[in-house]
C-alpha positions in Angstrom: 0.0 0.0 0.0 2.7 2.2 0.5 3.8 2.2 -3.3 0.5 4.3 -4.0 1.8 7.7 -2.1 5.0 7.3 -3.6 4.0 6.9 -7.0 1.4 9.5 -6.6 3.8 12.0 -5.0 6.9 11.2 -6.6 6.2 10.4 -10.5 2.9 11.3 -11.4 2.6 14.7 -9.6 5.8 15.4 -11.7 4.1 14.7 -14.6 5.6 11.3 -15.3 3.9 7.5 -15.2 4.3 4.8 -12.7 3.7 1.3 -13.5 1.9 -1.8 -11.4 3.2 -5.0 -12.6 1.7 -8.5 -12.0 4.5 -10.5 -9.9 2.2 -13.8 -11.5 1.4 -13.0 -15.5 2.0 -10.4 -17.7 -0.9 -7.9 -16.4 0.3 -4.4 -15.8 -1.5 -1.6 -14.7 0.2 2.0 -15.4 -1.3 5.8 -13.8 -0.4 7.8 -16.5 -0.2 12.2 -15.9 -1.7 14.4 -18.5 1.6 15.4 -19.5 3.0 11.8 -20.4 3.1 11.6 -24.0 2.5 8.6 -26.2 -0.1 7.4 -23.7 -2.7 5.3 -25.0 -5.5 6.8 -22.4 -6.3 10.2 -23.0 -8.8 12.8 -21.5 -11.6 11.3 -23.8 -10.8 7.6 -22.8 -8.9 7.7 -19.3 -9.2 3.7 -19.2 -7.7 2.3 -22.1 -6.2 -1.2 -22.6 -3.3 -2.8 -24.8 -4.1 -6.0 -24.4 -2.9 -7.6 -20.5 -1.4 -3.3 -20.2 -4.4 -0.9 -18.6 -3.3 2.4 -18.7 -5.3 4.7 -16.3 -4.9 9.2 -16.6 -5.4 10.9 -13.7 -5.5 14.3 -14.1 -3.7 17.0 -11.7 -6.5 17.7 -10.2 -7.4 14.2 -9.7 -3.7 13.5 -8.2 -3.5 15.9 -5.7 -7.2 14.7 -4.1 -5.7 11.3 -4.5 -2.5 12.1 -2.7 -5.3 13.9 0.4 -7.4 10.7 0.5 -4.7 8.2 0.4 -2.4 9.8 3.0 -2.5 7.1 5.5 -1.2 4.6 3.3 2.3 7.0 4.5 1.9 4.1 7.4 0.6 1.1 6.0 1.4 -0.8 9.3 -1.5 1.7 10.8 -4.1 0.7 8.5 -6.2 -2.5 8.2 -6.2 -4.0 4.7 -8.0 -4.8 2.8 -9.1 -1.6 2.1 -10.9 0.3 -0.9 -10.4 3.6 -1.7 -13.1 5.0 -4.2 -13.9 8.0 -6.7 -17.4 7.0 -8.3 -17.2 10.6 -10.0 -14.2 9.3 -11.7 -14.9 5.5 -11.9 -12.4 4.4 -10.0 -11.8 2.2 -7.0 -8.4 0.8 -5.8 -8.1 -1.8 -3.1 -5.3 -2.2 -0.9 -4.3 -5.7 -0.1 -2.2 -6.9 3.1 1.3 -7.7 2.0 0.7 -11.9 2.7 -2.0 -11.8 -0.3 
């Protein structure tokens, strides 16, 4: 869980990507900035797929309320997993795991 704040704070809010990879297949998931080019997800189709790649665009105005809303994940130890964050305005929902899983 802690991977989220980083990559949220440290490459996306810099305008850069930050990639999820599957430890058991070849599923990746990558939150993509505005600013990233050659991005297959765009402001018209935020979600889009290459086949096993999702690419996901948050926006900076989506980043920074992610950032807010995720901040306890700065502690993962403190939280109790799993647990689901969720923006229904933006279709998204992200669940955090414990580490065992």
């Amino acid at each position: 869980g802690s991977l989220l704040p980083l990559a949220l704070k440290g490459r996306l809010r810099h305008g850069r990507h930050f990639t999820f990879m599957s430890a058991l297949n070849d599923t990746a998931v990558t939150l993509v900035s505005t600013s990233v080019n050659g991005s297959i997800a765009d402001e018209n189709h935020p979600f889009a797929a290459h086949g096993p790649w999702l690419q996901v665009l948050l926006t900076d105005d989506f980043i920074e309320e992610m950032i807010v809303d995720t901040e306890e994940l700065v502690h993962p130890d403190e939280i109790m997993c799993p647990k689901t964050y969720s923006w229904p305005e933006r279709r998204l929902m992200i669940t955090i795991l414990p580490d065992e899983v």
